[in-house]
N, C-alpha and C positions, 0 to 999 in steps of 0.2 A: 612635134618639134623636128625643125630638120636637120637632117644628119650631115653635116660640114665636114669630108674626111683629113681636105688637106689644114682646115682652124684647126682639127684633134688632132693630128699629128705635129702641128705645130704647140699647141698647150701644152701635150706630152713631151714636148721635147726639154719647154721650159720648164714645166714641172722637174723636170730630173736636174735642173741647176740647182733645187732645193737646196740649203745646208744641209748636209747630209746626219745622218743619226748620228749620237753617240752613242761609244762604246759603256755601256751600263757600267758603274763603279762599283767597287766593292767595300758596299755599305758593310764592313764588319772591324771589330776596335780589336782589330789583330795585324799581323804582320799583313802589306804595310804601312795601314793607317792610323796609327801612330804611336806613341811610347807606352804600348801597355806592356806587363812581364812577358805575359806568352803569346809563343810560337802559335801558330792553327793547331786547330785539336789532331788533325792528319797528319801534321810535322813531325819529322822525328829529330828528336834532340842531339846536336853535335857532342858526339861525348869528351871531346879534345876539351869541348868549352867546364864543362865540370869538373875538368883536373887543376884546374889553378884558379884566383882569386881574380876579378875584373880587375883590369888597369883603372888605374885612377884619370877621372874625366880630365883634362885643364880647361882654359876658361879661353876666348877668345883674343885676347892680348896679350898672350903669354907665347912669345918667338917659337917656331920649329927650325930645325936644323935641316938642311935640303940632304936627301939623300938617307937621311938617318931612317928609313925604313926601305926594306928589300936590298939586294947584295949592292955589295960596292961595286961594281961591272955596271950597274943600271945606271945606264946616263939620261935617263928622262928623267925633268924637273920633276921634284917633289911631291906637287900638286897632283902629279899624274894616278898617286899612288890610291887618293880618297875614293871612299870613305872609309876602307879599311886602314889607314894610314894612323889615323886621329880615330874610330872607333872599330874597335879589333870583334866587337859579335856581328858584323855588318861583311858575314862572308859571303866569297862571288856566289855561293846558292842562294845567298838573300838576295844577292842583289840584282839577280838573273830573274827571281819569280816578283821581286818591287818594280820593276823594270828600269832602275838605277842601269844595270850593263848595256840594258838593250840601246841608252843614249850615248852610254863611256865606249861603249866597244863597237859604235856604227863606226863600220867603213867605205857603204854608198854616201854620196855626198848628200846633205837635207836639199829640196828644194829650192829653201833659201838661204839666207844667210843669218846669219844671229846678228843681231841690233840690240843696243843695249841702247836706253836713253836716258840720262842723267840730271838732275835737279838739286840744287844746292840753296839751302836756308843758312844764313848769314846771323849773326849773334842781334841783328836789329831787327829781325825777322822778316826780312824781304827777302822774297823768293827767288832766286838769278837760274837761268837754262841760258845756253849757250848756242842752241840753233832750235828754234820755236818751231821755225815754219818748216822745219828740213821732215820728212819723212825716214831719210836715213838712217836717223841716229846720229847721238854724239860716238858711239864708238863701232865697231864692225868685225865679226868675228868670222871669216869667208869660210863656206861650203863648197869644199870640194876634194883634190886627189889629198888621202892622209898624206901629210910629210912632202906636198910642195912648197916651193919656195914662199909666193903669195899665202896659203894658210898657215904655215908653220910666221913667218912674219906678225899678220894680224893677232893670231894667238900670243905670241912675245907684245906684241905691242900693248894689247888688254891686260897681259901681268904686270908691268913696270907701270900701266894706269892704276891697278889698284895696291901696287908700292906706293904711289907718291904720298910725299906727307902734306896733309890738307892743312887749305889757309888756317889762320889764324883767327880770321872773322866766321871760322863756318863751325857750325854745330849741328846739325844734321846735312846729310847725302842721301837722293833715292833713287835706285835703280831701277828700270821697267824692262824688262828683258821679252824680246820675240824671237822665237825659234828657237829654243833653248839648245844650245850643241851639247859635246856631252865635254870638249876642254871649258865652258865657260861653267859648266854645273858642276868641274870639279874645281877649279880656281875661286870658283864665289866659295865654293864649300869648304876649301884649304884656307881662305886668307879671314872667315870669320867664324871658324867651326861651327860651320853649322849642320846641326842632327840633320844625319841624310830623311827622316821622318817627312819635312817639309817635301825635299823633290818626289820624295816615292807617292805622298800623298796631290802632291799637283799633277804630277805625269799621270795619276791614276783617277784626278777627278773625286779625290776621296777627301768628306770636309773631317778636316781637325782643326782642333785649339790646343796649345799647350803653351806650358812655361818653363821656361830651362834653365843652367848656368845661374842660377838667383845668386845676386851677391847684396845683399841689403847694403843702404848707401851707396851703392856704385853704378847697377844695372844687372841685365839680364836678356833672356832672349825671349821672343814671344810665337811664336805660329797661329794664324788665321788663315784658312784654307775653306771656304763656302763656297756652294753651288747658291746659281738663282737663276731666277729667266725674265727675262726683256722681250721686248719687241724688235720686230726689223719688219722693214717692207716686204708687203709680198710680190713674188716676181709676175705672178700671175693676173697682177694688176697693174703691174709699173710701167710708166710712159715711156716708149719705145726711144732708144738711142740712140747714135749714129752705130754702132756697132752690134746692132741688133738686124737680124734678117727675116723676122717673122711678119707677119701680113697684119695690116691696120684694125682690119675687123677681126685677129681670131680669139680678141677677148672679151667677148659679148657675154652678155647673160646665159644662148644655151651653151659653148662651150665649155665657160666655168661650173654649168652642171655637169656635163657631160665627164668635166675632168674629177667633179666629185665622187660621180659613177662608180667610174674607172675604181679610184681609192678604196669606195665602198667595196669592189669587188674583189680585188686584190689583194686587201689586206683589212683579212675580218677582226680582226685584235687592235686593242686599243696599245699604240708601241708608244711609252712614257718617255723615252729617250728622242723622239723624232719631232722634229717640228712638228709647230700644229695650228694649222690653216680653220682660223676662222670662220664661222658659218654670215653671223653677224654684220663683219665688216670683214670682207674677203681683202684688203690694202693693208693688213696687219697680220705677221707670223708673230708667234712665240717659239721663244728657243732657248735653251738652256747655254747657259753660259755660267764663268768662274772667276770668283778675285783668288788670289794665292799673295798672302804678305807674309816678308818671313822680318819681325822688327828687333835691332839691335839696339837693345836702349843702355845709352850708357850716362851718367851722369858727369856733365863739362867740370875739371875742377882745374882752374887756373895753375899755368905753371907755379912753385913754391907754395903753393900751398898743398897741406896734406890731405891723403883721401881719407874719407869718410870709414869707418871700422861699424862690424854689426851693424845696431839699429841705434847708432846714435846722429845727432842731426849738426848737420850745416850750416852756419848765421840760420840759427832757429827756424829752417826748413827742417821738414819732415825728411828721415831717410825714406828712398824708395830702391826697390819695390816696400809697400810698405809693409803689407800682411804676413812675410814670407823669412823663415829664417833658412840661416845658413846649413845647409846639410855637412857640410866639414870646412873646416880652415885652410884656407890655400896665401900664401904671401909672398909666394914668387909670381914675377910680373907687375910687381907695386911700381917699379919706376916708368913703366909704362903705362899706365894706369892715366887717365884723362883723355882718351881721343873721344871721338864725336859720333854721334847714334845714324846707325845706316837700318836704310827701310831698303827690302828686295821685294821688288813686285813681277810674278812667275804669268807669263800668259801662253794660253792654248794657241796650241797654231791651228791657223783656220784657213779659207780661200777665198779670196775676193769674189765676189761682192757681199758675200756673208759674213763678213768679217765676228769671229765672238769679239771683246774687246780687248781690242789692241795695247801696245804698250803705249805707242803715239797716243791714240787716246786719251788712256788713262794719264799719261802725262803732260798734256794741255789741262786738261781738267784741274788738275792739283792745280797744277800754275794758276789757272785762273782764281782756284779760289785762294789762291796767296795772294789774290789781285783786287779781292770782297774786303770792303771796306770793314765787315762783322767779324769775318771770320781774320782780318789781317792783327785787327786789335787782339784779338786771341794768340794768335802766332806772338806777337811781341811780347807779350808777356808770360810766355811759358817753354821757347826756343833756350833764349839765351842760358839758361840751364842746360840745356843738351836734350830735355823732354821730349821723344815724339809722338807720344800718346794723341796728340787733338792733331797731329798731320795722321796719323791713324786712323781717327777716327772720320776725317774728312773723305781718306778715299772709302770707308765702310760706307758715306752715304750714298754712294754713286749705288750699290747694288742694292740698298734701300729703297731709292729711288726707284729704281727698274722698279721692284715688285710692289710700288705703289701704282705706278702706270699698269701694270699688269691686272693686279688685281681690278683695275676701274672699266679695262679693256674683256677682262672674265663675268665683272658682272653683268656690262652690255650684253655680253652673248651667253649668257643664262638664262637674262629676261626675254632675249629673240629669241631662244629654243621653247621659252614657257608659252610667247604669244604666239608659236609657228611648229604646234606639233606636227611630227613628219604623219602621211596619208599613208596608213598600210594598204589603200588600193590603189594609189599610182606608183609608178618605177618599174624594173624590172623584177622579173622573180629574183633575179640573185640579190640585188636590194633587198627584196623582201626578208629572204633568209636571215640578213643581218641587222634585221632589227631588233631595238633591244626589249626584250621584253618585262610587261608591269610586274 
């Protein structure tokens, strides 16, 4: 085989556009993945917190007063205060090791900028987005000096967007959020209390489910937080671009072994967080990617009429959630009682051309299947309640789907390793070394 220096130097270069590894999660059902009693077994216990009795939670529609937390001097909005605001065991050492502060308290600006994209379902169940084709976003939250004019603006402007009081014909809103800042992760957190569990557990990659704020007949909150892994093209086969400078022939057959080599040599450990270049069909990566939904389910109950109490039922619907009683009585907040159910969808920031999935994305996709003749019949008759369990579960099939593809992609190159065991007497010796042995 001949030795191409300036194709490997060129492979090698591509190779390092890789998406880069993830940062391994921390697979453990402790602080902060997600609501179990205890601290890490290493933690030591705040003793402040054992001298007095928890605050009582409230529920998500139930008004805050601006300001009513931290000295009357503090002229920062309210919002600013979360998560300790609205849950007081949620201290800056939580929130500095969940890495909640490491978002609340950047002061280099993000790369980018935060983009929210918005999605509204109508009481007839047709799905309305206000700019489809835009990449931007319906809203824009700027990256840059704290407390200039242009960010401190866009941030007021995102809080009086999620003041407004929503149509009359809409019953669920869903937000897809990229770049997550750290004023739009405290604003979403203030305006729907939502357990900081969800952000600690996205920003960290770490999958939860839970169930929250249960109010039989009215709603509740939900968190879905999964890993999975998809495909993406690989760069190392992909047809050359206008903004590509590498040479027509350096992705032949021996370079692409040559760059396996390389791998082999480099890195004798099988790394679970890293892409992983197929042997099989080398035009296919797999990569680990993430959904994060945080679901606010609240049941629509028309103005004049009364809300629903316990688990009694509605024009002879079932109270939902249905399985779940009330852990205490709360009856403040009844006259605001009927707004409409919000889905928050959390995504990893990544770097183009590797994109994990986007919010854009993810929010074409929903749209379109508001657009499925199967799935729209469904919508209509389960929206106008306020239910968003089947828009739920519509975006759960997208990461279904990946690990259908996946798996079909795994089995191919299973059965290529069975029909194509490697030769312990060709390669080099450092190959040799890392082969796996029977």
């Amino acid at each position: 085989m001949s030795f191409n220096l300036d194709a490997f130097g060129a492979i090698q270069a591509k190779a390092s556009a890789l998406p880069p590894r993830r940062k391994p999660p921390k697979h453990r059902h402790a602080t902060p993945s997600g609501p179990w009693p205890f601290l890490d077994i290493d933690d030591e216990v705040d003793s402040t917190q054992l001298s007095s009795p928890p605050p009582q939670p409230k529920f998500d529609d139930e008004e805050e007063r601006e300001n009513s937390y931290g000295p009357v001097f503090d002229s920062r909005p309210y919002w600013s205060h979360y998560p300790q605001s609205q849950f007081a065991n949620w201290t800056q050492w939580q929130q500095n090791k969940s890495g909640i502060a490491r978002v609340v308290n950047r002061r280099l600006p993000l790369p980018e900028d935060c983009r929210i994209f918005k999605l509204d379902i109508w009481s007839d169940g047709i799905f309305r987005a206000d700019n489809v084709r835009s990449e931007e976003g319906d809203y824009v939250v700027k990256s840059g000096r704290v407390g200039s004019r242009e960010v401190t603006e866009s941030i007021e402007n995102f809080w009086q967007v999620l003041g407004e009081k929503p149509r009359s014909e809409a019953r669920i809103k869903v937000f897809f959020v990229d770049n997550l800042s750290g004023p739009v992760l405290q604003m979403l957190g203030t305006k729907y209390r939502i357990e900081p569990f969800f952000f600690s557990s996205s920003l960290n990659s770490i999958p939860s489910r839970y169930q929250e704020q249960v109010r039989p007949g009215k709603g509740d909150h939900v968190t879905l937080t999964l890993s999975f892994i998809r495909t993406l093209p690989s760069p190392a086969t992909a047809p050359p671009t206008p903004d590509t400078s590498y040479t027509e022939n350096a992705y032949n057959e021996d370079t692409l072994h040559m760059l396996q080599s390389s791998i082999l040599m480099q890195t004798p450990i099988i790394d679970v967080e890293a892409p992983l270049v197929l042997t099989s069909n080398p035009s296919k990566l797999l990569v680990l990617d993430l959904i994060s939904l945080h679901v606010i389910r609240r049941k629509f109950v028309p103005e004049g009429l009364p809300a629903v109490d316990s688990d009694k039922t509605l024009n002879g619907e079932a109270a939902y959630p249905f399985d779940r009683q009330e852990s205490h009585d709360s009856t403040s907040g009844m006259n605001s009682y009927g707004g409409i159910s919000t889905i928050i969808s959390y995504h990893l920031p990544s770097t183009p051309p590797f994109n994990t999935t986007s919010a854009s994305t993810l929010h074409k996709r929903l749209l379109a299947a508001g657009r499925s003749v199967y799935w729209s019949h469904i919508f209509q008759s389960t929206v106008p309640s306020g239910d968003p369990t089947f828009v739920t579960l519509s975006l759960l099939w997208y990461p279904l789907y990946a690990w259908d593809e996946v798996l079909e992609v795994l089995l191919g190159e299973v059965a290529f390793l069975e029909a194509h065991p490697r030769n312990p007497s060709s390669g080099s010796e450092q190959q040799k070394a890392y082969q796996p042995r029977a």
